[in-house]
Each structure stands twice: as structure tokens, then as C-alpha cells.
N, C-alpha and C positions, 0 to 999 in steps of 0.2 A: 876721593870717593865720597859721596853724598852720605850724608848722617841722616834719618828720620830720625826726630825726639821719642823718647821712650819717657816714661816716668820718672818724678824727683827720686833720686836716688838710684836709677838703674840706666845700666850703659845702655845707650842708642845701638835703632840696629843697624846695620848698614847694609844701604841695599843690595848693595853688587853679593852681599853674601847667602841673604834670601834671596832677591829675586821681583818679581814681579807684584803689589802689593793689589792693587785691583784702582778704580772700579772694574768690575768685569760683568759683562751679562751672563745669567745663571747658565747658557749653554756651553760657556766657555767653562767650565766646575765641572769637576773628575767627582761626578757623585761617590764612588766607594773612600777615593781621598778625601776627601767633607765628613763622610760618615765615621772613618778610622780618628778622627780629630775629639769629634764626640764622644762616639766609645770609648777613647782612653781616660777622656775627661772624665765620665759617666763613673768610670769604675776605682779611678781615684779620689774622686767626689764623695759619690753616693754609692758607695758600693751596695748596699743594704736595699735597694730598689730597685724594680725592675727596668733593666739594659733599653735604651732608645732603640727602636725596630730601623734596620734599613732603610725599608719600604717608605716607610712612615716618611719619616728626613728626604730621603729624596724630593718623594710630593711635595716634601715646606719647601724645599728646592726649585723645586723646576714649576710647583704652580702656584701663582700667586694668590694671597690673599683678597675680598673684594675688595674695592674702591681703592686699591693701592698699588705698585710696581716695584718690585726686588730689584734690590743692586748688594753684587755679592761682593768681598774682597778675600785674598788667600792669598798668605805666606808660603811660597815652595819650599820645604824644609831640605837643606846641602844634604841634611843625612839621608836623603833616599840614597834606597839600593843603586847602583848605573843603569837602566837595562828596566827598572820594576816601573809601575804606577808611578806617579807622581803624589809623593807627599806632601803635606800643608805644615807650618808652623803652628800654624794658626789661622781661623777664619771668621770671618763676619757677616752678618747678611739683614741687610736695612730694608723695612716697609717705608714708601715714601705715600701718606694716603693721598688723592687724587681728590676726596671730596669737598665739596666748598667750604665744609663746614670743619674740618679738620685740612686744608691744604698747607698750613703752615707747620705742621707739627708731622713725626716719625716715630715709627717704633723700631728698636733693634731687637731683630727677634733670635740673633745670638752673637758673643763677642766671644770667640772660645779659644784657649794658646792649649795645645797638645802638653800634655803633664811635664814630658821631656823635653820642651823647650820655654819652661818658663824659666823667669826672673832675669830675661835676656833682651827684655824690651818688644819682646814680640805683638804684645797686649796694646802697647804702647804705639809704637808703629802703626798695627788696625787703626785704634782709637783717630789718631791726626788725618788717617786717611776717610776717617768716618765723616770728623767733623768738617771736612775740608768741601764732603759730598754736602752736606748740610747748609753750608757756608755758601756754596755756587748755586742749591737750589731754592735757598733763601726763606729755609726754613729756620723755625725760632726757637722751640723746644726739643728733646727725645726723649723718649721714655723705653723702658726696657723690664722686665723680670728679672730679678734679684733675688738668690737666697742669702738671708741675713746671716751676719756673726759668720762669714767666709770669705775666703780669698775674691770670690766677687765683691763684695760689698767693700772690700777696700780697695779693690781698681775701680769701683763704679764714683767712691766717694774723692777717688784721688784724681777722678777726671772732672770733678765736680757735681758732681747730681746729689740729687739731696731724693728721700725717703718720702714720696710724695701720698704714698696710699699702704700703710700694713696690711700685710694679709697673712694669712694662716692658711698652711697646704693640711688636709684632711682628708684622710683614708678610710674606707670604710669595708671591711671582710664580708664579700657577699654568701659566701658561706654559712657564718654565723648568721646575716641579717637576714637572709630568706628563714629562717627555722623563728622569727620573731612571731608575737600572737599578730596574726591579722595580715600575714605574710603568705604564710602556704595556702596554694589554691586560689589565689586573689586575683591569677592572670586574665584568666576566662579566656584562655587561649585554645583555640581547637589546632590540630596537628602534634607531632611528637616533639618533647624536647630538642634545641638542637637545627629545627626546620625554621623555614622563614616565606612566608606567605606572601611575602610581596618578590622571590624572586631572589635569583642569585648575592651574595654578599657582595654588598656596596651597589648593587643595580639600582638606575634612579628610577623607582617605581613609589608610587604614594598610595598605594590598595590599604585597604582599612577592612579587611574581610574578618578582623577580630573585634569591632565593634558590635557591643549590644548582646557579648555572650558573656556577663561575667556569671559567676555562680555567687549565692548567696553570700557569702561573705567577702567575696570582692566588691560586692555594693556596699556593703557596710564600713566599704573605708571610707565614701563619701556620704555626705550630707543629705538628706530629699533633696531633691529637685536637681540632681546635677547625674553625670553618667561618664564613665571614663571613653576614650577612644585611642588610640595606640596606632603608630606609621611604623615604619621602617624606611626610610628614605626621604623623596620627596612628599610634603603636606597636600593632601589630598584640596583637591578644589574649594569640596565645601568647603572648610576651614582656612582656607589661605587665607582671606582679607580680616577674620577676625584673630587668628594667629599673630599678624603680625601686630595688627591692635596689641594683645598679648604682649608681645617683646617691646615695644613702646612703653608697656608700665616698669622696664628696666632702668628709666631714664631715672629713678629717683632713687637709685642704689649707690650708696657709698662711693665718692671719687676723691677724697681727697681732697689734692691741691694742683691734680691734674689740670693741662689745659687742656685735652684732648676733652671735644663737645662731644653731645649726643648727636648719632646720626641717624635720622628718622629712618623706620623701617616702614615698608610695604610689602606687599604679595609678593613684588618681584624679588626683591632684596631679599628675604626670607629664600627663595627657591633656587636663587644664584648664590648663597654662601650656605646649602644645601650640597650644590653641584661642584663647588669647592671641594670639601671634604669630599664627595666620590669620588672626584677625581684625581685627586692624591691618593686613592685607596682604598679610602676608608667608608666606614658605614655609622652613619646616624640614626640614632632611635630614639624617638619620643612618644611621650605619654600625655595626653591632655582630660583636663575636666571639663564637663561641656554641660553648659547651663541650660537645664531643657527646657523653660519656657520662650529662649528665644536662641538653641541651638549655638548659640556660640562660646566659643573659648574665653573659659575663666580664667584658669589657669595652666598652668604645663611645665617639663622640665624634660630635658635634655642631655641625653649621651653619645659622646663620639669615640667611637673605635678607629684609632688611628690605623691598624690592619685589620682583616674578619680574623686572624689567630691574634689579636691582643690579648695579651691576660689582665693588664692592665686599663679598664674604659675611664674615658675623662668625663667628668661633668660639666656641661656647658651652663646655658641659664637654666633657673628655673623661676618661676615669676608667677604671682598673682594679682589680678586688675583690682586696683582700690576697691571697687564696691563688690567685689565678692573675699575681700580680706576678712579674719576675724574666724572662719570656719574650717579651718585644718585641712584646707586646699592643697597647701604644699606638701603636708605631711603626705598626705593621700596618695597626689602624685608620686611621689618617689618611693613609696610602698608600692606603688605598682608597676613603677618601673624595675625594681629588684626582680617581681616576678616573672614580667616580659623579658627581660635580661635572661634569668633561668633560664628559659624556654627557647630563646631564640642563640644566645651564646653559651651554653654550658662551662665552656671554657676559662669565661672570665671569671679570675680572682677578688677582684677589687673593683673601688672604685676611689675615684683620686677627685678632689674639687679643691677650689681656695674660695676663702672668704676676708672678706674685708673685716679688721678687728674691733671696727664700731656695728657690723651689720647683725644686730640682736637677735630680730628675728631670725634669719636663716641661723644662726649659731644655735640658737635653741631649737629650733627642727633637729640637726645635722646632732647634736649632741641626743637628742631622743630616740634617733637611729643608730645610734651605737659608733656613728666616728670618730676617731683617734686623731689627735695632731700629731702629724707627720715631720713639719718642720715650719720654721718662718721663712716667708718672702716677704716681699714690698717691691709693688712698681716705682723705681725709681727716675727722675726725669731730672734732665739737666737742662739748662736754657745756653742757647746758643749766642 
């Protein structure tokens, strides 16, 4: 019977007694079995944090990320019931990106063994099957999310990858932060708490029907000459081509020893990994500061709701363009994103971001807003 390697120190697994390891395309994935894999991980992990959503996982499932194509793997675990679903051992799921500027390089956007079937080689087994996909598409490096001082980070280290980027996961209670001086009132949002002006949750709609109402002291989070504007979904016209200007000054943010390049952004690119997240689900909201001598984007920051009932919203970028640095842009920004947040999700609890452990600035924003570290990560990346 055929042995797949497992890890120094742990028995191989053998196939004939899982089963089929993959590659598979993600239609051929029994989304609830994928998702059962997670959730057990999740709550012998992290118990202390909010449970990964179905809904959510599915979407990183079945729709890809841009500029890149999933390829799934799964362990069928013997102990399923006879007769039930089809259970996993374990599962895997690889970005391969597509674009010129990164074609040689991948992200695994998870390598996960079911709690009751580690130490069995099961991790081990993905892993050769990973690298094997790696190997035939003739890419060079992977990189992956890692939380430090864990059972991950000693299969990630015992596969070889080395700690290419620290980061710190931070949490911030938007409970408490809305009640901040310069907080309450700051949305200048007309409708009731709870409503959403552009339109169903997750609907890609870019309406800006909240621009130009703040109330006095929502102006006084910025500076003269600047004026906030707020989407919910897709970036409204005006603002697409100096938005994506905007996420371009990302390019000088903390990477490491990654090899993964900058990939220029434009209008479109901005509106297709908008259309991403809808269509997994979820809903995006952002908040910009818009320079009104010549109307365009200063700065801005960014929340995804990976379902409209998250209680947990993630923070994507938030960024300021070199020549309007120095003026408490960012702060601004995400003071009024709390409040839009308020307004439009009641719901949500939190908010969750990571930061790179040299990126000073945003640590001292993110520390002035009242976040908590949560835990270490680090993008770890191996070379193939």
C-alpha cells in the first residue's frame, strides 16, 4: 500500500486508509465537510474568539480571490458515519496568483487537520500534496498566515518556512470606542441606526447619499480643507481612479522578506476585489477623506463583513498618500468609520486588524483608539 510522508517524527499516512488527498477543484468540496474541519479547529484553537461563519468559508471556497485560482485538497476522514456527509481529515486550499508580477509565488490560505485526527500525519500528507502542486506549477515560494508560539508554527517551521513578516492581531471593542471624545455624532448619517442607503446588505451599489451631511463635530475630526465621504459597497465613480491612487500608497507598508511584489492597482482592480467580497457574501464599507481643493482621495480605510450578521468586522487597508501625511488622516478616518459602522451594523462587536511589528505609525493610531493585542501572527513563507 502506498505511504505519503508525514513529518520527522510522525507515522505516514496511508492512502488507501484516507483516501483521496486532492488536487480537487473547489466544486468537487462538500462545503459543510470543509467548514466542520475549521470549526473543530476553531474551538480547540481559539476558543476565546468569535467561531468562523459558514457562509463566510464557503465564499473563500467556491469564489476566488483576484488575480488568482484555488486548488483545494481533503483528507476523507474512515471515521465518518456510513450513510452521513463525507468527512475530511484534513483540508487545504492554495491561491496560485496569475499575475505577472507575482506568477511565481502562492498563498495557502489554509492547511487545517481536524483536532481528532492529528498527530497522524494527516498535516503531513496535505503538506507533500501542496508542495508537489507547487512543484508542477513551477512556482518558487508560499506564503501563508501563521499564529505564533502554536501548533502551527511548528508544522509551518517543520515544513521549512521561515517567519517572513510579524504581525500582531488587534482588537478593538466598538462599544467602548464609539463612546470616545470625537466619536458620538461624528457620522452625519441621515436614516436610522441599523439602515443602509446604498441598498440591501452586500448589494453592489456605490450611492454616497451620506456625503456632505456631517454635523459639527464630525468636521472636526479633520483638518480645513478636507471633508469625509462614506460607500457601502462599490467606490462610487467620482472617486474610483483617485481611490485607487490611494491603495497604491500601500506599496511602502511593511513586507518583510516577502517575495510577493506590489500589484498596481487601478479603478478596475479596486471594483473587482470589491465584487469579490459581495460575492462571497459579504459587505464592504469604507470611509474616505477627500481633499477639497482638488476633490480627491487623501486618504481612507476599510471594513469587511464577511456576513451582514458578523459580529466580528475585519479591517482591510487603511492608507494615507504621502503628501497629505502628518495630519491625522488616518486617525480621522477610522473615527468615522466606528461611527458609520454604528449606524449601518449595530450588530457588530469588534473589530479585528493585524499589523506589521515595525509599522509605527499605524501602531500608534491603533493604540490611540483603544486596541488590544489579541495574539501574534507572522506571514510565514517557504521557498520551494
Amino acid at each position: 500500500m502506498e505511504k505519503l510522508p508525514g513529518l520527522p517524527g510522525k507515522e505516514p499516512v496511508r492512502a488507501g486508509r484516507y483516501g483521496h488527498v486532492g488536487p480537487l477543484s473547489v466544486t468537487e468540496i462538500d462545503a459543510d465537510a470543509w467548514y466542520d474541519v475549521l470549526a473543530a479547529a476553531h474551538r480547540h484553537d481559539r476558543p476565546n474568539t468569535p467561531a468562523p461563519e459558514r457562509d463566510a468559508e464557503a465564499g473563500r471556497l467556491y469564489v476566488p480571490a483576484l488575480r488568482s485560482r484555488s486548488v483545494a485538497f481533503a483528507l476523507p476522514d474512515p471515521g465518518a458515519v456510513a450513510g452521513t456527509a463525507v468527512g475530511y481529515a484534513g483540508i487545504a486550499l492554495v491561491r496560485l496568483f496569475d499575475s505577472e508580477e507575482n506568477a511565481a509565488t502562492a498563498f495557502l490560505d489554509t492547511l487545517t487537520v481536524h483536532p481528532g485526527r492529528r498527530g497522524r500525519g494527516v498535516g503531513g500528507a496535505l503538506w507533500s500534496q501542496v508542495r508537489a502542486l507547487l512543484v508542477a506549477e513551477g512556482r518558487t515560494s508560499l506564503t501563508g498566515l501563521v499564529h505564533r508560539g502554536g501548533a502551527g508554527e511548528r508544522f509551518a517551521t517543520g515544513c521549512g518556512a521561515e517567519c517572513a513578516l510579524p504581525l500582531v492581531a488587534y482588537v478593538q471593542t466598538v462599544a467602548g470606542a464609539v463612546d470616545m471624545p470625537g466619536v458620538a455624532g461624528a457620522a452625519g448619517i441621515s436614516g436610522t441606526p441599523g439602515s443602509d442607503a446604498t441598498g440591501e446588505p452586500g448589494e453592489p451599489k456605490g450611492s454616497e447619499g451620506t456625503e456632505g451631511t456631517e454635523d459639527a463635530e464630525g468636521s472636526r475630526l479633520l483638518p480645513d480643507g478636507y471633508r469625509f465621504a462614506a460607500w457601502s459597497g462599490l467606490v462610487p465613480d467620482e472617486h474610483a481612479a483617485t481611490h485607487a491612487r490611494a491603495h497604491n500608497a500601500m506599496q511602502d507598508a511593511p513586507i518583510g522578506d516577502l517575495d510577493e511584489q506590489h500589484d498596481p492597482w487601478d479603478a478596475d482592480r479596486v471594483r473587482a476585489t470589491t465584487r469579490v467580497i459581495l460575492d462571497r457574501g459579504g459587505m464592504m464599507l469604507t470611509v474616505a477623506a477627500i481633499a477639497e481643493a482638488d476633490g480627491t482621495v487623501a486618504g481612507y480605510t476599510e471594513l469587511v463583513l464577511p456576513t451582514p450578521d458578523s459580529v466580528r468586522a475585519l479591517q482591510y487597508d487603511t492608507a494615507v498618500i504621502p503628501e497629505h501625511r502628518g495630519r491625522g488622516l488616518g486617525r480621522a478616518v477610522k473615527l468615522r468609520m466606528l461611527a458609520y459602522l454604528r449606524a449601518r451594523r449595530p450588530g457588530v462587536r469588534e473589530i479585528m486588524t493585524t499589523v506589521a511589528e515595525g509599522n509605527a505609525p499605524m501602531l500608534a493610531v491603533n493604540a490611540a483608539l483603544g486596541y488590544r493585542a489579541e495574539s501574534g501572527l507572522g506571514i510565514y513563507q517557504v521557498r520551494i
